[in-house]
Every structure is written in C-alpha cells, then in structure tokens.
C-alpha positions in Angstrom: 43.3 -61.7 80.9 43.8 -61.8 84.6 42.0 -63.7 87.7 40.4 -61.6 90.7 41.4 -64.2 93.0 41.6 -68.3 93.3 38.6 -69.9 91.9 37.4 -66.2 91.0 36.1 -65.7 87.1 38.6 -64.7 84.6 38.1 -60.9 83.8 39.2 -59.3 80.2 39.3 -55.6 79.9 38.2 -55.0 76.0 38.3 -51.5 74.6 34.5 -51.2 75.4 34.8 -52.4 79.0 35.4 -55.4 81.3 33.7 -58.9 80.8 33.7 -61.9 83.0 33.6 -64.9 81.8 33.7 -68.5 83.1 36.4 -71.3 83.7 36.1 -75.0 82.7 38.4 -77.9 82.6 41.4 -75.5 82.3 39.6 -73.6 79.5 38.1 -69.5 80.1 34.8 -69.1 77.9 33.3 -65.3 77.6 30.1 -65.7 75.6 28.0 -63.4 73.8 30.5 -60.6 74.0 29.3 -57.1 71.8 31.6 -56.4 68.8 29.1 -54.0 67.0 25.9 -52.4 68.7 22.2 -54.1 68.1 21.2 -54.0 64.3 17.8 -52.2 65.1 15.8 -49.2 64.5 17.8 -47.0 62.7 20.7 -49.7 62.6 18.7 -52.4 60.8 19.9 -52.9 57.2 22.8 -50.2 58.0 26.6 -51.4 58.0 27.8 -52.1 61.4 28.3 -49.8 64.1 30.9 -49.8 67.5 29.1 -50.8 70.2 28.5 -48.7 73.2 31.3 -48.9 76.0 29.8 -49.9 79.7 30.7 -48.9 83.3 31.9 -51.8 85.8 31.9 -55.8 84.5 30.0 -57.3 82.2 29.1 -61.1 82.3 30.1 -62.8 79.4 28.7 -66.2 80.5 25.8 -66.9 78.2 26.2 -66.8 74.6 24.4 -63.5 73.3 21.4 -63.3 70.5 21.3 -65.1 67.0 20.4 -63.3 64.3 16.7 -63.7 63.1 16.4 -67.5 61.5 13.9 -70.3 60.8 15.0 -73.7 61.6 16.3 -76.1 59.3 12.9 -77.6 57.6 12.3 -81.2 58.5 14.6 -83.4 58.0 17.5 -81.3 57.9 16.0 -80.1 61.4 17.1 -83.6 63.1 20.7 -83.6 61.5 21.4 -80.0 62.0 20.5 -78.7 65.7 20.1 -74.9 65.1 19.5 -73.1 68.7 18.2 -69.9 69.0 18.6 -67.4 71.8 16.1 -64.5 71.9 17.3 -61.1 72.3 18.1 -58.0 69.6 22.4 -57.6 70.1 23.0 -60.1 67.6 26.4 -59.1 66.7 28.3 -61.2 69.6 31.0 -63.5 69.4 32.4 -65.7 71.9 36.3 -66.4 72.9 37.7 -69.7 74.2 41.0 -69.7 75.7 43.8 -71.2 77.8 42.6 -70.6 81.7 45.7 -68.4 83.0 48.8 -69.5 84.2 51.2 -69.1 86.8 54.5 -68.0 85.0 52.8 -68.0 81.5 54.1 -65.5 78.7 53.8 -64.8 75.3 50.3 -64.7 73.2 48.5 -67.2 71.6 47.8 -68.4 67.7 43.9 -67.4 67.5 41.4 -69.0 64.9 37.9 -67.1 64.2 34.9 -69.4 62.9 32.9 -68.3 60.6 29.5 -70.5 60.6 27.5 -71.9 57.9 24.0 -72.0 56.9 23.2 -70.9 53.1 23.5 -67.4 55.1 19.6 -68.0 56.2 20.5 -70.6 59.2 23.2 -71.2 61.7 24.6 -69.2 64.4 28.1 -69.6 67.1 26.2 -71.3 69.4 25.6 -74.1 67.8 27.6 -77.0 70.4 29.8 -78.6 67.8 31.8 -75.3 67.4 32.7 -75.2 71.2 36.0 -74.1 71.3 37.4 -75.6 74.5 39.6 -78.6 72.6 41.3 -75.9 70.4 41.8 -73.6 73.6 43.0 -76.5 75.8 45.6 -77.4 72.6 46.8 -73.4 73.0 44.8 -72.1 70.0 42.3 -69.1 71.0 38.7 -69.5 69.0 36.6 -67.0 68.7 33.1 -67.7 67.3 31.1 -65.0 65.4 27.3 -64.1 64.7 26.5 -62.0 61.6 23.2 -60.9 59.9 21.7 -64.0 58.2 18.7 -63.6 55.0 17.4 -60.3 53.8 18.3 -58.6 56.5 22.5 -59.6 56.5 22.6 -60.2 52.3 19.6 -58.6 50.8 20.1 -56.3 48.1 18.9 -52.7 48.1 18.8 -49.9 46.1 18.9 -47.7 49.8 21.5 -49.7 52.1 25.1 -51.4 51.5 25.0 -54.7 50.3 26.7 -57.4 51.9 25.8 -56.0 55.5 26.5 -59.8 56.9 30.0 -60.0 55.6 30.9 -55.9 57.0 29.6 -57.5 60.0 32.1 -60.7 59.7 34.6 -57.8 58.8 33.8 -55.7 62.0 34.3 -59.0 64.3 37.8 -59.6 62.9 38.8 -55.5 63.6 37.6 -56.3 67.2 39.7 -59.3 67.7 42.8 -56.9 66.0 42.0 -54.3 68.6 40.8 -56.7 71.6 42.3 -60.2 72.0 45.4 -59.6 73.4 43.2 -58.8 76.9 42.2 -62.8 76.2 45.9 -64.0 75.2 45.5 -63.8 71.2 47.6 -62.8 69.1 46.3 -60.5 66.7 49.4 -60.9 64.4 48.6 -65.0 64.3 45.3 -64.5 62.9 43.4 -67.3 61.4 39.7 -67.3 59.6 38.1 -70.4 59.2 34.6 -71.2 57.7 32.5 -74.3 56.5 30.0 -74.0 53.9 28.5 -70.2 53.5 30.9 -69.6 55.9 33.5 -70.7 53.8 32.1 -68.5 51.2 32.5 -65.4 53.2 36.1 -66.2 54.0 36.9 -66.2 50.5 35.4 -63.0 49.8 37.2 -61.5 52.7 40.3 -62.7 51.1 39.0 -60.9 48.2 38.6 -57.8 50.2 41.4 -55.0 50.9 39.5 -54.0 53.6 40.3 -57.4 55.1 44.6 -56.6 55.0 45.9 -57.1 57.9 43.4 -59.0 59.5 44.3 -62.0 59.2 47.5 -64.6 58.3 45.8 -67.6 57.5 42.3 -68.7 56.1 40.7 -72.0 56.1 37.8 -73.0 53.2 35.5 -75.8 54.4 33.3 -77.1 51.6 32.8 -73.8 50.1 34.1 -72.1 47.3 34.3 -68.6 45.9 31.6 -66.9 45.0 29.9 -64.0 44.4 27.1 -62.4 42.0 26.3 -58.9 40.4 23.4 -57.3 42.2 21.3 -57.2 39.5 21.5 -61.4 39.6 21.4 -61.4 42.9 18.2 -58.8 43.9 15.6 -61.5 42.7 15.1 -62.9 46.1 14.9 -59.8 47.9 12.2 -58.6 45.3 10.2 -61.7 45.5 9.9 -61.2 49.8 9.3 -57.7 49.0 6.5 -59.1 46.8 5.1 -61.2 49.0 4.7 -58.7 51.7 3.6 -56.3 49.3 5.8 -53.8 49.7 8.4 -51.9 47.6 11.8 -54.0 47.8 13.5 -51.2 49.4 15.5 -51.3 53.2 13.4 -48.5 53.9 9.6 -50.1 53.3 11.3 -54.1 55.0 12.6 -52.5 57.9 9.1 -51.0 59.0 8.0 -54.9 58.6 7.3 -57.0 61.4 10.3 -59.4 62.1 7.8 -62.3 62.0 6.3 -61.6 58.9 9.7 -61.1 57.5 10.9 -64.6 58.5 8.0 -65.8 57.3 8.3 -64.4 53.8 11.7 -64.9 53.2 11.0 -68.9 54.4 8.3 -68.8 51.7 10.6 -67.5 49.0 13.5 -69.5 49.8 11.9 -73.2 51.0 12.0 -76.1 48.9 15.8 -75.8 47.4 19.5 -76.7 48.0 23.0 -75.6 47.7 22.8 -78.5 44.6 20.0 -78.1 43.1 19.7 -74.5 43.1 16.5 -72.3 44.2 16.1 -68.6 45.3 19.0 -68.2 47.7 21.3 -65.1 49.7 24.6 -64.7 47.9 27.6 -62.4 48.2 27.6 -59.4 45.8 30.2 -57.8 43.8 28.9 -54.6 45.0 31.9 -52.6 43.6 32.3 -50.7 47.0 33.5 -54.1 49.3 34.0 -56.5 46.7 34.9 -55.1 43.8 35.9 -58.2 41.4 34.6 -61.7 41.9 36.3 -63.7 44.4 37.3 -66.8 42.1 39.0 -64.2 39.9 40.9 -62.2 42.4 41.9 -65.6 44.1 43.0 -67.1 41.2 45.0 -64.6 39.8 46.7 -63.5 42.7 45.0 -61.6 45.5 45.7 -62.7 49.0 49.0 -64.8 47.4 50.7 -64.1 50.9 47.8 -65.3 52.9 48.3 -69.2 53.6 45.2 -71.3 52.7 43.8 -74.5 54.0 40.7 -76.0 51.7 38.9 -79.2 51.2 35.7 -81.3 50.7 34.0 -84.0 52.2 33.7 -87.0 49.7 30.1 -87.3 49.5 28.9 -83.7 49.7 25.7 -84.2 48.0 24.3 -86.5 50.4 23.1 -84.3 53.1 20.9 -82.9 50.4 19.6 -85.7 48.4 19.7 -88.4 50.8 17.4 -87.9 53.8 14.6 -86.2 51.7 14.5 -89.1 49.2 15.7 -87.1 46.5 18.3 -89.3 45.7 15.3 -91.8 44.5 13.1 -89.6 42.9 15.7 -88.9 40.3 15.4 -91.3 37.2 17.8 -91.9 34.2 15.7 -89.2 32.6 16.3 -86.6 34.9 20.0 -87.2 35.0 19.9 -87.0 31.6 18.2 -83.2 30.9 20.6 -82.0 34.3 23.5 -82.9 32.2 22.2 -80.9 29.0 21.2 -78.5 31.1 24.6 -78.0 32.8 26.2 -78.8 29.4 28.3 -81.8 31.4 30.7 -83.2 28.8 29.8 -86.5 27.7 32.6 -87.9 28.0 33.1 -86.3 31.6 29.7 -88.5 32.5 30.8 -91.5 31.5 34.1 -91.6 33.4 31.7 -91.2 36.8 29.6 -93.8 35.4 32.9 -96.0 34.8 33.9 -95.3 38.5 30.9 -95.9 39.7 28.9 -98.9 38.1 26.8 -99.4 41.1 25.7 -95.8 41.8 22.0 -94.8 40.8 21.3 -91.6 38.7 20.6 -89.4 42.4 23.8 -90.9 43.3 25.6 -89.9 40.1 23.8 -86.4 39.7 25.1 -85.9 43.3 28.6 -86.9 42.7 29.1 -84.2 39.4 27.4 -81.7 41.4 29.2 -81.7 44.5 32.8 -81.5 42.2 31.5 -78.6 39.8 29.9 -76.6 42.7 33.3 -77.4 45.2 36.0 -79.6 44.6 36.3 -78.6 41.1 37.1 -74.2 41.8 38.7 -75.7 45.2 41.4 -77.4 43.0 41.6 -75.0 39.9 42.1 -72.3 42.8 45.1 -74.5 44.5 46.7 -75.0 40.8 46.5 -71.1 40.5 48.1 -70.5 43.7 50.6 -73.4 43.4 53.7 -70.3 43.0 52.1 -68.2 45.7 54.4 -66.5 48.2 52.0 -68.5 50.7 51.3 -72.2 51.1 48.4 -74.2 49.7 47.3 -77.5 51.3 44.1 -79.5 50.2 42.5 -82.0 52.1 39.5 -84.2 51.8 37.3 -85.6 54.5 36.2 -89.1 53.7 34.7 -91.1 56.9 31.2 -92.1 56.2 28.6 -91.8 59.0 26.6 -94.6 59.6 23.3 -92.2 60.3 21.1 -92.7 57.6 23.2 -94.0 54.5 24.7 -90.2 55.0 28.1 -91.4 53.8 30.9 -88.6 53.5 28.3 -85.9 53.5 28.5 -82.1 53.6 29.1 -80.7 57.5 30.3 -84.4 58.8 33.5 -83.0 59.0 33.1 -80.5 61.6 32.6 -82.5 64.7 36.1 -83.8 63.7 37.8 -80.5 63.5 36.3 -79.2 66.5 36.9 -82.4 68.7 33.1 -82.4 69.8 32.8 -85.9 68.9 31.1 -86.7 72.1 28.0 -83.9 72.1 24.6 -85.2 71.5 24.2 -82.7 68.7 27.3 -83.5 66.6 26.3 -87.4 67.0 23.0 -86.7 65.1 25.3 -86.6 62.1 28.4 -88.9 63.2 26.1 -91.5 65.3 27.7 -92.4 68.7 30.6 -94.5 67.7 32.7 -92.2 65.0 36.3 -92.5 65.6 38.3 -90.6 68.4 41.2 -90.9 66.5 40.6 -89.2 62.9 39.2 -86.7 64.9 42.2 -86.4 66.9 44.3 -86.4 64.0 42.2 -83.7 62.0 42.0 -81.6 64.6 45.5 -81.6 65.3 45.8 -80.5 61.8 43.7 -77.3 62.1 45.5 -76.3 65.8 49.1 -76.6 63.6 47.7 -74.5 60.7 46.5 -72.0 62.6 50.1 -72.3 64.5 52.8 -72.9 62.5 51.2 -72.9 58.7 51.7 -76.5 58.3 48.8 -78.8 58.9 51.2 -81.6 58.7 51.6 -83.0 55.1 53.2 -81.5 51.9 51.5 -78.0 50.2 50.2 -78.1 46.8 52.5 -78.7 43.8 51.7 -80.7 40.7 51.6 -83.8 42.1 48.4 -82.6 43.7 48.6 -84.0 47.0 45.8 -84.3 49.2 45.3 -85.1 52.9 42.4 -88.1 53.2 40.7 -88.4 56.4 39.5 -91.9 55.5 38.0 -94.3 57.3 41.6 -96.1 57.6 42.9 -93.1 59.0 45.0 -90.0 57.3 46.5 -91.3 54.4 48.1 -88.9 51.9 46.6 -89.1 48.4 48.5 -87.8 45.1 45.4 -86.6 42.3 42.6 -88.6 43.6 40.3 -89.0 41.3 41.8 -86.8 38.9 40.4 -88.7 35.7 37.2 -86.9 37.1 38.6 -83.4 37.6 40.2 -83.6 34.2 37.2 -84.1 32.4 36.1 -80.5 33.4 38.7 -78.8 31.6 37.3 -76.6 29.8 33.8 -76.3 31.0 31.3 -73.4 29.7 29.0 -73.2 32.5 25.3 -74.3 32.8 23.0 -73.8 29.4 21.4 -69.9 30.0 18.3 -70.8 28.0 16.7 -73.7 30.2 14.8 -72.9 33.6 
C-alpha cells in the first residue's frame, strides 16, 4: 500500500487493478472492492467467477452492493439494522488497515468476517463490523459479502450447491493472492464468523479446498452444521411452488428478483434459529463438503487450525423475547417440546433446579440455546482437547438493559468489534454498556488473530472458559456443567412428531 503524496488517498495495486481508498483517524478503509465478477445473467446461481481487471484507479470508498435480502421483520428490524446498497456486484469485501508509515516494515496479522443472518439477512456493511479499532490495534479486517437465500444456498438439481460458501471460499483466495498490497499477511490468516457466519466457517474448516487459507478460525454462536440435499431442497421447492415454477436454477433465474424475494420471505417468515421453520442450510453436497462438519471436526480435520468458540449466555432471548414468545409458551407447551426433542427428564429438572424463578419460555429457551450451541461447541472442544492446535472457549455474559434482552444472541459483537459507541450497535447494548469488557474482549480477538492466545488457558479437562460478565473477565472452570452433563447421550429430536 503506498500514498501518492501527503494528505493524498492510500492506493493498493490488487491483481485486478489499482483501488483508492480513504484515510481516517490513522486507519486506510477501501470499500466495496470486487473479489468475484457480478452474480448475474449467466452468473446467477453459477459458482463464482474472477472478476474482470480495470485500467487506471478504482475508488474503493463506498462499500459495494449487498446481495438481494428482506429486512429483518418487525421487531427484529429495530434491534438489527440491516442496510442495503443497490447495485448487482455483490461479491465485495472491504479492507481496514493501519494508514502507512514512515519507516514501517513487516506485514500484518489479518482477520476476515464472515457475517450472519440465517444466510437470508446481513451483509459487511452493517456499522458494527467497522474494522477501524482492529486496524488501529495492527490487525487487518477484511469484511465479506456472499450470496444470501435461494440464490447463495438453494439446492438444485442444475447448479452447485452451496454457491454462498464458494463465494466465502473465493474472498479468502483473494486475500491469499491480494493483501500483502494492503499490509496483510496472507500466512497470519484468521476467519471469524457469528451466527450463520459461524456456520460457514466451520464448514470451511471442513473443506480441503479451504487448506492453506487460513491459520486460525473463530466460531461466534454457531455450530457445525450441515444437511443432505435431499433434507435440505424443501425450501427451495416450496419458493419454486409458490412462483409456480419448476424448482430448477434454470426456471428461478428467469424470475424477477422481486418476486423472488418475495417468495422466499413467504416461505421462510414466521420461524427462528430455535424454534425451527423452513430455513437455508449448508449441504453435504459430496463435491465441497463431503462429510458433515460436526464429524470431520470432531474427529480430526482442521486439528492444526487453532479455534476460538463461544456463546452468549442467553442466546434464546433475541428470539423469544421481543416477539412475546417467551409468554405465549405455557407449562404445556414446554412439556410436548421436551417429548418432542426427547430432553432427558432428568436433564429438565436440573434447569428447573437452577433456575426456580424462570418461566417455561424462559426454560424452553435456556435447553434450546445449549442443544443447538453450547452443547456441539463443548463436545467439539473435548474432541479437539489433543489437537496439534489450540482450543479456547469463551462465553459472553453482560446483559443489555434494551428490552429485558439479557445475554442474548449478537450482543456480543459490538464488544468484539469495539463499536460500542455507533447508534446501530446501541439498539442492542443501549447507550451505557461497558467500555471496558469491550476493551478487554476485543483485545482478546486482536491477540488471537496475532499470536494464537486470546489470553487465558486452552481447553483441557478442567474445561475452562473465559466469562465476559458483567463483573468483568473472569475465568470459569465447567460452568454449568451439571447442565452439559445431562446431555450425554442424547438421541436427537423424536422423527415422528411435526
């Protein structure tokens, strides 16, 4: 990276050409830069191609296109700003790093973000991801779009699957091939997702295609997973349906965009990551993915890659809680989710034990969030506790004031991005949430994605886990593992109820 003059814009020469980006408080920012050309026409539900190289400079000042989405349906809307920027080149990311130097050598640790969203929302322009605090700490962030919905994670009979992950996959080959113009280092790779995002960097663990790429990954709330296509086609088929067309890439892509958006809305509305509904999920397409993540993980792929994975305490409540779901659930409904996810009886109890104030929402909402996260989070950390590479759990635990959110799911990321102070990230924290956890949990992410070592022992058998409390960090040795315990074993949900 290199300055025209004083006070000029920084310039980066990629492999595709030059961009200019833009300098603030000691930070460079190029925005909306092309890793993969516009998913359209012929492109549209194909895997990713390069991008087209360009004569002269191109700005890099405005971040580029987000995929095609739908808001966040009210009143997730309010708590989860989702911009959107018009435009077809969807396949952007965006670099924050150190403004140059006088005198300054060697390259930089880089961390790529991969967002969340149930793959149907979210995009890197989203403010709480800015990555100027992790630049001015000497960390390089790159933020990534990928294909969202039917058109990133439908499943075809006539196109790849799992187009928004090759695209996630294409973004990390640029940054092998490009970031030393921006002072990365593509040998001090880290990916880092929350959520779906999360997710997807598990299954690019999973993926050989992904050797190489990266040193280190970082799991946010999400866990591995992935389905066979057949399990996974449904929602694709019901769009299809709906627009009454054959469920092929072929008959969607001659679909208007709008129409699309609006039938895949339709199909998917009214559900959650908790309580289930027709969804987007990551195939074991036998091509990318061959096995299912939680078994390659577990049984030792990517046992030289170090990993960094948590929860937030109160996962549930972003779901239940501003809808009034946590309400409407009685003691009978508790009662048929437990048969119907075969919860041990005994394994019920001991959350009733621990919590003799908690209403059945609240309840339901505490088993859930521990068999969909923390539960495969810690089974995968006990599996990797020999690994070549390092394990460290943490767990975030600071609950927001904002509508009796608690702990919830995506609290955590204002934290780890230091972005405390943007409008958007209070609509989660409220305005007063504490500099200094964040502070302290960000420094944790910049020395992972630096040295390995977020700071506090890796996993062993004494389970330790990092707590960002609202006391401050506090190392924790098998929280709550009375709960965890009464898991093992556990069959899965009952096939034969709806």
């Amino acid at each position: 990276m290199s300055d025209v003059g004083a006070g000029s814009p920084p310039l980066a020469r990629t492999v595709q050409g030059t961009v200019r980006g833009a300098v603030a408080g000691g930070v460079a920012v190029f925005r909306g830069i092309p890793y993969a050309a516009a998913p359209v026409g012929a492109g549209r539900f194909r895997a990713p191609r390069p991008p087209e190289p360009w004569e002269g400079v191109r700005d890099a000042v405005a971040f580029g296109p987000t995929a095609p989405k739908r808001p966040y349906a009210p009143p997730l809307d309010r708590l989860l700003p989702d911009p959107e920027v018009a435009g077809e080149g969807w396949l952007n990311l965006n670099v924050w790093t150190p403004s140059p130097k006088p005198g300054a050598t060697g390259l930089l640790p880089v961390l790529v973000w991969i967002h969340g969203g149930s793959l149907l929302h979210g995009s890197s322009a989203v403010p709480v991801y800015d990555g100027s605090a992790f630049a001015r700490d000497g960390v390089v962030l790159v933020s990534v779009n990928y294909r969202l919905g039917v058109e990133g994670f439908g499943v075809f009979p006539d196109a790849p699957a799992n187009r928004g992950l090759l695209d996630q996959l294409a973004a990390l080959e640029w940054v092998r091939d490009n970031i030393a113009a921006f002072g990365g280092d593509p040998d001090r790779v880290t990916v880092a997702g929350e959520s779906a995002g999360a997710v997807c960097v598990a299954a690019l663990l999973a993926t050989d295609r992904a050797a190489g790429l990266f040193r280190r990954a970082v799991l946010q709330s999400g866990a591995p997973a992935a389905l066979a296509p057949d399990a996974a086609r449904g929602t694709t088929e019901l769009i299809a349906k709906r627009l009454g067309v054959p469920a092929t890439a072929a008959a969607l892509a001659a679909v208007d965009p709008d129409a699309l958006l609006t039938a895949q809305t339709g199909v998917t509305s009214g559900g959650n990551p908790l309580t289930g509904r027709n969804s987007f999920q990551i195939v074991v397409d036998g091509e990318l993915l061959t096995r299912d993540p939680a078994e390659a993980l577990r049984t030792g792929t990517a046992a030289g890659i170090d990993l960094l994975m948590g929860t937030t305490t109160e996962e549930y409540r972003l779901w239940f809680v501003p809808g009034g779901l946590t309400e409407r659930i009685s003691g009978l409904k508790l009662r048929l989710a437990l048969l119907k996810f075969r919860v041990p009886g005994a394994t019920a109890r001991t959350y009733r034990a621990n919590r003799p104030d908690a209403t059945p929402g609240e309840l339901l909402g505490a088993l859930a969030t521990d068999l969909l996260l923390r539960v495969p989070l810690n089974r995968l950390a006990d599996a990797r506790a020999g690994a070549e590479a390092s394990t460290y759990v943490y767990e975030f635990g600071w609950p927001s004031p904002v509508q009796r959110l608690g702990a919830c799911h995506a609290l955590e990321l204002g934290f780890v991005f230091d972005t405390l102070a943007h409008p958007d990230t209070m609509a989660l924290t409220g305005p007063e949430a504490p500099q200094g956890l964040a502070d302290a949990m960000h420094r944790a992410w910049v020395d992972f994605a630096t040295t390995g070592d977020p700071g506090w022992p890796s996993w062993d058998a004494s389970q330790p886990v990092q707590l960002f409390g609202p006391d401050g960090p506090a190392l924790v040795l098998a929280p709550r593992d009375d709960e965890l315990r009464g898991w093992e074993p556990y069959r899965g949900p009952r096939q034969d109820t709806p």
